[in-house]
N, C-alpha and C positions, 0 to 999 in steps of 0.2 A: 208876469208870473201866473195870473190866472189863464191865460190862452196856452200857456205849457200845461198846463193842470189840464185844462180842459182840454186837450189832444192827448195826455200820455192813458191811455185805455192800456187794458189788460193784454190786447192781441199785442199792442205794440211794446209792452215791456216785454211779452215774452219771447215775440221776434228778434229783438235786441238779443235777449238772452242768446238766445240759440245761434245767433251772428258770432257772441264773447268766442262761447262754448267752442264753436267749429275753428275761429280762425286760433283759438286760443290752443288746443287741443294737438293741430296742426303742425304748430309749433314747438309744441311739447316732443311729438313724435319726431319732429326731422331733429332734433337738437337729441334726443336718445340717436337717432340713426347716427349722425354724427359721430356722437360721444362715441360709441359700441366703434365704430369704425376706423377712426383718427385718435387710439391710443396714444398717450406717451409715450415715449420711454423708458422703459423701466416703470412703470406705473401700477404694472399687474403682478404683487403681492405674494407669496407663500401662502397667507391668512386669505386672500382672495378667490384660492382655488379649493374647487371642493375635492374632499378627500376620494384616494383614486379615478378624477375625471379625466386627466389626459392617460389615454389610452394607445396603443402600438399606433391606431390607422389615423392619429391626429400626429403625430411625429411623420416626422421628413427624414428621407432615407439618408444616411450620415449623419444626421443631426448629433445625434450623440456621443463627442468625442473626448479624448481621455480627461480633456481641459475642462471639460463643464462637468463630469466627477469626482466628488471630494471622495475623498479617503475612506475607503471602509463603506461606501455609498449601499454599492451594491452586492446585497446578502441572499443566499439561498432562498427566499421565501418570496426575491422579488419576481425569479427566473423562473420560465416554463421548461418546462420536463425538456430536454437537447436543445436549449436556448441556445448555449454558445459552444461552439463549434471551432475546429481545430482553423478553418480558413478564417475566425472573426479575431482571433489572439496574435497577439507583435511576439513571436519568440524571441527576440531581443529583450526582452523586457524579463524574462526568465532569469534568474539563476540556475548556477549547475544543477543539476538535478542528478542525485544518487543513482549508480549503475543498480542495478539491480539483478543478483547472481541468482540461478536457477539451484533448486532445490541439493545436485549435487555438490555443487563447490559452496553452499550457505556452511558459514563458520559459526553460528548461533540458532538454535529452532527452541521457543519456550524457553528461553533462559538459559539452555543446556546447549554445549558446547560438542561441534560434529567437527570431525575429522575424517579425511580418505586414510584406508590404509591400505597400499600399494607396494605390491611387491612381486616382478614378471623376470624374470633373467633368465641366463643361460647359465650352467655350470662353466667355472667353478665360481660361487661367489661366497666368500667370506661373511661372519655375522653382522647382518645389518640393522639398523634398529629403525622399525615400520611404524613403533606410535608411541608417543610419550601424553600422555592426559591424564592432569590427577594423580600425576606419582606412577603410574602403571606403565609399563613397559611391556611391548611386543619386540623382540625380534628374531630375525628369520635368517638363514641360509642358506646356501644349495651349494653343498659340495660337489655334488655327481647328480644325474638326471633322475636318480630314482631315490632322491638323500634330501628332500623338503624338510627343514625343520624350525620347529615355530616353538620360541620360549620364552616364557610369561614370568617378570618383577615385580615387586608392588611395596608400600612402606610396610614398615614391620608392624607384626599383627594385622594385616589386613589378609583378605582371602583370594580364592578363587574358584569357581566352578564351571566346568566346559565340558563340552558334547559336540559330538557330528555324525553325519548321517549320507551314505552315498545310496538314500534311496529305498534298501533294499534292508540294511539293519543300522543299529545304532555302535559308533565308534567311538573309540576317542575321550574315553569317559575321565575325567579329571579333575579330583577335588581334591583342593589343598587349601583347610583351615587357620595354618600358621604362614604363610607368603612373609615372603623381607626379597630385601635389593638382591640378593645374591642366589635369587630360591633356585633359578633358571629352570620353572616346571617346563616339562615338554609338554604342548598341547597335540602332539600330529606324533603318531605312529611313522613308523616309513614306509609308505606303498603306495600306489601305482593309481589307488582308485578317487576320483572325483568324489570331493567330501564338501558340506557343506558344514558351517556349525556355528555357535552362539556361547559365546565367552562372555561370562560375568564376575566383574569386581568389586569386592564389596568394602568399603574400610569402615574400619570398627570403632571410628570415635564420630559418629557421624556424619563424617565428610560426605563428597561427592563420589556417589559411585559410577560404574562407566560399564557399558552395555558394546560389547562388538557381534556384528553379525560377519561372516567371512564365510566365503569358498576359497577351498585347494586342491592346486594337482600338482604332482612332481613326474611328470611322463611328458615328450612332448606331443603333442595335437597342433598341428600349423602354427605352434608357437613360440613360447620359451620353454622350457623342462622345467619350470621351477614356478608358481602362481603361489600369491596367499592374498586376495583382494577382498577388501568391503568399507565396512565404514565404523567408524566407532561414536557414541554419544555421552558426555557425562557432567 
């Protein structure tokens, strides 16, 4: 014991030392190299990754398929401005998807209710009824090419007020305070000239009222003898 004593000096403990330290060290690092390298599987965690580290260029191109996202996964805040694209979507996977009518044939704008009203023939045509909305009633006939006539219903006590205009003066002027079913006002004079005009219904216990814009002619131009067309809203 004393001839160990007497050899272990400070150069040779420390040399030892620093032999532990290097091969010890050594070790430490290939067994990290290892570990980092020969994962498990399944071993790397949710609570193990830091929040948003995996990034687009650490994914593998298809990786991402419908099977590895749960439901409701992917929400607006995850996706870049034109992320997904009409060629990345299964249209199989769609539902019907509602037509969508343009602005003329829409049967609802703001909660208020649109109608065509359409009325082109040739004489003779007998009285026809062009719009029924909210109790209101248009209809029109063409006995003869120069015999356009347009006659406004409505429930009782309810009104009316109309105007038209070929441009040059005002026609057609028609107010009628007391309207019922039977009132049969005429809004159209009979004559020859391209009228435009705007009929308003009002009914008097607060209901809906109904707003028409329309042009007419009863002459024929490349067409029928007989127009009353536009649209009504109520």
């Amino acid at each position: 014991m004393k001839q160990i004593s007497k050899r272990l000096t400070y150069a040779n403990v420390m040399s030892s030392l620093a032999v532990f330290l290097v091969l010890g060290g050594a070790t430490a690092f290939a067994a990290t190299k290892i570990g980092a390298n020969e994962l498990k599987a399944n071993s790397v965690k949710t609570g193990k990754i830091v929040k948003e580290a995996v990034t687009a260029g650490k994914l593998k191109k298809n990786a991402v398929t419908n099977t590895k996202l749960a439901s409701g996964a992917v929400t607006t805040d995850k996706l870049a401005a034109d992320a997904v694209t009409g060629d990345k979507a299964n249209e199989s996977t769609f539902g019907t998807v509602p037509s969508a009518n343009n602005a003329n044939n829409a049967n609802t704008v703001g909660g208020n209710t649109v109608k065509a009203v359409n009325f082109a023939v040739e004489p003779v045509v007998g009285p026809t009824q062009i719009l029924n909305l909210n109790g209101f009633t248009l209809t029109a006939s063409c006995p003869n090419s120069t015999g356009l006539s347009v006659v406004a219903n409505g429930p009782t006590g309810s009104r009316v007020q109309s105007s038209s205009d070929n441009g040059a003066e005002i026609k057609n002027v028609v107010v009628n305070e007391a309207l019922k079913p039977t009132s049969n006002t005429q809004l159209l004079e009979q004559d020859k000239d391209l009228v435009r005009g705007h009929t308003e219904f009002y009914l008097g216990d607060g209901g809906r009222n109904v707003s028409v814009i329309w042009e007419a002619t009863s002459f024929p131009v490349n067409g029928p003898d007989c127009t009353f067309t536009g649209y009504a809203i109520g």
